[in-house]
C-alpha positions in Angstrom: 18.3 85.8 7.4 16.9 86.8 11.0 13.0 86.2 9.7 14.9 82.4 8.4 16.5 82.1 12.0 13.3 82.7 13.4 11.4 80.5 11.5 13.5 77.6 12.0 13.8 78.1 15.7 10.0 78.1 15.7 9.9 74.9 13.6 12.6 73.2 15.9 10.0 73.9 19.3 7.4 72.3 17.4 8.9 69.5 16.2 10.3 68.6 19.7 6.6 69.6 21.3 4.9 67.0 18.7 7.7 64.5 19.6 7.3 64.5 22.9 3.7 62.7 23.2 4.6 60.3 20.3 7.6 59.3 22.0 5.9 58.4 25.1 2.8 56.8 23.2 5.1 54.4 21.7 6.9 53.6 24.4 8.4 51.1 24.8 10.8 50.2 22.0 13.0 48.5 23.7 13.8 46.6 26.8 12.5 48.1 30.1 14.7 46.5 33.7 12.7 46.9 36.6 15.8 47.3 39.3 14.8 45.9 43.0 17.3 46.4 46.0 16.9 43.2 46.9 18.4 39.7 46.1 17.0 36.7 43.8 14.4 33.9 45.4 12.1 36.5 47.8 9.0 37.3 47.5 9.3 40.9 46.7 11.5 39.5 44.0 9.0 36.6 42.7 6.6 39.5 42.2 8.4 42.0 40.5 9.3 38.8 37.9 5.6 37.9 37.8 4.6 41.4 37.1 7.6 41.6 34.0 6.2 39.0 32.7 2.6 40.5 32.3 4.2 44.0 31.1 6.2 41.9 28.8 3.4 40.1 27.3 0.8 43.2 27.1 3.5 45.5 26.0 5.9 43.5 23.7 9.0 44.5 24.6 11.1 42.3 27.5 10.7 43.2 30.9 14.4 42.1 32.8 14.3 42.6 36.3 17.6 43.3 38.1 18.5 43.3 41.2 21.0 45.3 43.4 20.5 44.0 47.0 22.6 45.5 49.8 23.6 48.5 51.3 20.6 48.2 53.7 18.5 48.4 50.5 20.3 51.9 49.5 22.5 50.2 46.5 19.1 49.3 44.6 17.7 52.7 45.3 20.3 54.7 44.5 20.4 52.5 40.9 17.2 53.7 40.4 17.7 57.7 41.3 21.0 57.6 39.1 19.2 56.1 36.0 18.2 57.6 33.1 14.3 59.2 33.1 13.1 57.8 29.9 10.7 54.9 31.0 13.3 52.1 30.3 13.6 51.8 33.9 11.3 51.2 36.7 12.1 50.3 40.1 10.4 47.7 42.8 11.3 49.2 46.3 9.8 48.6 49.6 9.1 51.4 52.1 13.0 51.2 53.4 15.1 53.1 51.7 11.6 55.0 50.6 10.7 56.4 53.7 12.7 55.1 56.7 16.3 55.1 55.6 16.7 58.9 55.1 16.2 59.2 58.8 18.7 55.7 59.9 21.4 56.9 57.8 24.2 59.9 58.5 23.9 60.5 54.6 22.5 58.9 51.0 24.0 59.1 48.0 20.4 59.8 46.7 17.7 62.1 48.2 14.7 59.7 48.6 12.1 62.9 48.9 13.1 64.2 45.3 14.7 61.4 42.9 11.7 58.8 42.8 8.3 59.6 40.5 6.3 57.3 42.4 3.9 55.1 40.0 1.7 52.9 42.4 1.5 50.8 45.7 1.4 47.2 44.6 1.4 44.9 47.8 1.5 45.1 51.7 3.9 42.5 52.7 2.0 40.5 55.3 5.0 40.2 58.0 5.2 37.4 60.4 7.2 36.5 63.4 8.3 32.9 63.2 11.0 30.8 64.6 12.4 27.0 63.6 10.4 24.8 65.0 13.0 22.7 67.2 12.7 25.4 69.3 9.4 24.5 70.0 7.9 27.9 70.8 4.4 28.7 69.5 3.8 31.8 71.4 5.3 35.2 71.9 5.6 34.6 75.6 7.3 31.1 74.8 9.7 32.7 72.9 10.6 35.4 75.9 11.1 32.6 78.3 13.0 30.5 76.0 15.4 33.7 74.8 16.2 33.9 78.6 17.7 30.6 78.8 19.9 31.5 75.7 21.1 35.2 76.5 23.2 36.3 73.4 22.6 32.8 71.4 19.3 33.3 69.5 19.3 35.3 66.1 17.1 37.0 64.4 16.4 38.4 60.7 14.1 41.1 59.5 14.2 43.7 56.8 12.3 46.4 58.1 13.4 48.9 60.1 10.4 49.1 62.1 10.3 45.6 63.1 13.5 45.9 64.1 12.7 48.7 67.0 9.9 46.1 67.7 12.5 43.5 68.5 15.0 45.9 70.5 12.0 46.4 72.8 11.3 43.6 73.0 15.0 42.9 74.0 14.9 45.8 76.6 11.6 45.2 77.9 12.4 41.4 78.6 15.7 41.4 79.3 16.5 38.9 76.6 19.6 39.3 74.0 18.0 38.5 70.6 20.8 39.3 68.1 20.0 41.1 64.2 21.5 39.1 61.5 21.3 41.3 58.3 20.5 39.5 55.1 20.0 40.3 51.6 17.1 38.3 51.0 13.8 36.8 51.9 14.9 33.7 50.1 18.3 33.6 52.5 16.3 34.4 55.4 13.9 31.7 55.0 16.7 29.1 54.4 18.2 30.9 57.6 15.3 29.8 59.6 15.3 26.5 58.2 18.9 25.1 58.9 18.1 27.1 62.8 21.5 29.7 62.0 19.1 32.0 62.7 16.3 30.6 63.8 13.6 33.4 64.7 12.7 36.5 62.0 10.0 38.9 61.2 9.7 37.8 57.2 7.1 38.3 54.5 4.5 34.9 54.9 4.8 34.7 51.3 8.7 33.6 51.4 7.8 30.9 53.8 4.2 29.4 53.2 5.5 25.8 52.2 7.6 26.0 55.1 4.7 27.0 57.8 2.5 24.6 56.2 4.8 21.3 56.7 5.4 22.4 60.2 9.3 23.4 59.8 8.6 26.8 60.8 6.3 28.0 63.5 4.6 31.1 62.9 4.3 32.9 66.0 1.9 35.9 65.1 1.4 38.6 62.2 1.7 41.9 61.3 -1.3 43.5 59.9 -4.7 44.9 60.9 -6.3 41.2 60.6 -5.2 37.9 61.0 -4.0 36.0 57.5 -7.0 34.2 56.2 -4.3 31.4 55.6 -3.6 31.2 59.2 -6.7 32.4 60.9 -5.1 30.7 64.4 -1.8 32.8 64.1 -2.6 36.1 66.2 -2.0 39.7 65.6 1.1 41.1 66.7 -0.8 43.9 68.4 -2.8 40.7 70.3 0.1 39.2 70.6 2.5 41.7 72.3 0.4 45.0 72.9 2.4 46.6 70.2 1.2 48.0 66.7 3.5 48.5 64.0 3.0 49.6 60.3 3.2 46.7 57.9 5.8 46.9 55.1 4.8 47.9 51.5 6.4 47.8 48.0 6.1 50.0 45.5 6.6 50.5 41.9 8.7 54.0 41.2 10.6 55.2 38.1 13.3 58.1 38.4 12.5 61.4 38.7 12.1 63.2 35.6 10.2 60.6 33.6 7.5 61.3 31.7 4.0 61.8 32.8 2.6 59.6 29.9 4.9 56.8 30.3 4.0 57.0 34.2 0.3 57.0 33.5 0.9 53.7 30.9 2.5 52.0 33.4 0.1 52.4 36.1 -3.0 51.9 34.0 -1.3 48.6 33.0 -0.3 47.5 36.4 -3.7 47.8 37.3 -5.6 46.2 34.5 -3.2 43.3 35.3 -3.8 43.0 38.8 -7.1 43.5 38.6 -8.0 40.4 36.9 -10.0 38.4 40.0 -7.7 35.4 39.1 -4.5 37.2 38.6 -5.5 38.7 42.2 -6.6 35.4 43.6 -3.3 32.8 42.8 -0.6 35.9 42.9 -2.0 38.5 45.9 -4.0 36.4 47.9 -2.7 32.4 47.9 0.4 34.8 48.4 -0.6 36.0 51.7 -0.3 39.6 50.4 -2.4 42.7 50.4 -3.4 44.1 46.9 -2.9 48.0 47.1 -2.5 49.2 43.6 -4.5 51.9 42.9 -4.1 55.5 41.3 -0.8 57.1 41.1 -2.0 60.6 43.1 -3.5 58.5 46.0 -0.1 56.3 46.2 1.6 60.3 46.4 -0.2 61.0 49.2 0.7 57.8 50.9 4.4 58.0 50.3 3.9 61.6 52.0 2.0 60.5 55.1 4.3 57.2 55.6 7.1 59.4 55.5 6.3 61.4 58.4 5.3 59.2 60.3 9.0 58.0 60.2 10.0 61.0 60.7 7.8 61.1 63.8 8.7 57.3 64.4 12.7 57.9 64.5 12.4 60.7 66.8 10.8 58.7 69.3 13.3 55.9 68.6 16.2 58.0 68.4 18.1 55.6 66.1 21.7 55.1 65.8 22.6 56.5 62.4 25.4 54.4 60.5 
């Protein structure tokens, strides 16, 4: 009885060892949600849906992505740290509640160091300031002079937390009172801007392009290294201003604990997709975003060096915690 004991406790290890690898080579069997933290219509949203729909068609099972805005992003991310780590779900998340948040907020419900397998970078967000063009700004110094004749009347909306210390300097430095509207997301920011309720915002181009190009929103200058091919006369924010600020970046993450197969399929799909030169062309570039997929350890690294630079960043600021 003890040698059948042992034999079938043998047998049991190697029938879950040789499950294991088939399990995650035929993933999936089923449908797969990509969760994002942020609400329908923006374009970290359009993305993720364009990207579902390529996993979808290459991998044959559906794709849903769902989203869970609010919370200051940390609703969405903490969906993804609760759910289960079997590959059916994979998370779109900007560098917020990534990297920043741990250091803005008191506490999480989810520890942002330790419950995300990252997967891959897939986009820097090229940021711009803008404002409605009945104000009839086209400069950053424009927009100081006009803010002083409207102390505590001017909004503004931005999602990053780093933009946002760029505005509250701004703020202090000029002695103007632009006032933070929080939204949940690019798609209500940009119609924000539109009907002038909140008329200036640092906002992805790619929410807004239409918008720019008709002349209903002014963009005032970018944030990135270069200036957007799209708007070659749009400054730099560091020309702009003096400043330099990091751009914003989403990545794809699943929960930690997932398998390391299921993580390598995913990322070797990603980026046979988004490799294709016209894939690239009409959904990264015509987009006025940065491609930045690439392999899953160099995306590790990043994650680690953007988050202690926030750490480093926060100190400086000293940022009220909520």
């Amino acid at each position: 009885m003890p040698n059948f004991a042992r034999w079938a406790a043998v047998a049991a290890a190697g029938m879950l060892l040789s499950a294991a690898p088939a399990s995650a080579q035929d993933w999936p069997t089923r449908t797969v949600r990509i969760v994002i933290p942020l609400g329908a219509g923006g374009g970290g949203d359009i993305f993720s849906r364009l990207l579902a729909e390529e996993l979808q068609k290459s991998l044959g099972q559906p794709f849903v992505v769902e989203n869970r805005p609010g919370g200051g992003l940390n609703i969405g991310a903490r969906a993804c740290a609760e759910a289960a780590p079997d590959g059916y779900t994979l998370c779109v998340m900007s560098s917020e509640p990534v990297i920043y948040n741990q250091f803005l907020f008191k506490s999480l419900t989810f520890n942002p160091e330790k419950d995300f397998a990252p997967i891959t970078n897939l986009f820097i967000n090229s940021v711009a300031l803008v404002a409605n063009s009945k104000l009839n700004v086209k400069t950053l110094p424009e927009l100081i002079a006009y803010a002083k004749t409207q102390p505590g009347k001017l909004s503004f909306g931005v999602f990053s937390w780093t933009l946002t210390h760029f505005m509250e300097k701004l703020n202090k430095k000029h002695g103007i009172d632009l006032v933070r509207v929080p939204f949940r997301s690019g798609n209500e920011m940009a119609n924000a801007i539109m009907s002038g309720s909140t008329p200036i915002a640092l906002l992805g181009l790619a929410n807004m392009l239409p918008q720019i190009r008709s002349g209903h929103i002014t963009a005032i200058a970018v944030n990135s290294n270069a200036r957007s091919p799209l708007f070659p006369d749009v400054p730099t924010l560091k020309e702009a201003s003096g400043e330099d600020y990091p751009p914003t970046w989403f990545g794809l993450f699943a929960p930690a604990g997932t398998p390391e197969p299921i993580i390598r399929r995913v990322n070797a799909e990603v980026t046979r997709i988004t490799s294709d030169p016209a894939w690239r062309q009409k959904y990264f570039i015509e987009r006025a975003i940065e491609p930045a997929v690439g392999p899953t350890a160099e995306f590790v690294k990043f994650v680690a060096s953007e988050r202690e630079f926030a750490r480093r960043l926060a100190k400086e600021a000293a940022p009220p915690l909520k």
